[in-house]
C-alpha angles and dihedrals in degrees: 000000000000104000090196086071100045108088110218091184118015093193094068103017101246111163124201094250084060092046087046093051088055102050087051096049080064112264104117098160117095086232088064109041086045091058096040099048104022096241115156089019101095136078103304087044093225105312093125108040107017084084090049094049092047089059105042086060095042082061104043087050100048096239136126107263087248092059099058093056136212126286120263111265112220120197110214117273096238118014111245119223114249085224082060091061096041102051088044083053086051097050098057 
């Protein structure tokens, strides 16, 4: 199995052998490698490899999936208005 060629998460292109990389660097909580590698943080927010990634450190630390926990979920600090994203699409 070539880890370079499984995606982990297809939003920001993270590959296992990367995930892999970080849990044995030594962040083995969702929060950090989140933070580290960016997975969970692109379009879907998570709903496609949050669950992968759960898993993946559920295995390297030995643990059941439930026990290694989901990710905090952060609404925007000020709501943006859909017109703002559409003008700044305009103007490119």
């Amino acid at each position: 199995m070539n880890k370079d060629k499984i995606i982990i998460c297809r939003c920001e292109d993270i590959t296992l052998s990367k995930l892999d990389e970080t849990l044995e660097s030594g962040l083995t909580d969702v929060e950090e490698v989140k933070r580290t590698i960016r997975c969970g943080m692109g379009l879907c927010q998570g709903r496609t490899c949050m669950p992968m990634v759960e898993r993946e450190i559920a295995k390297f630390r030995g643990i059941e999936t439930w026990e290694v926990g989901s990710p905090k979920v952060r609404q925007p600090i000020l709501p943006v208005k859909l017109s703002s994203i559409l003008e700044s699409i305009d103007e490119e």
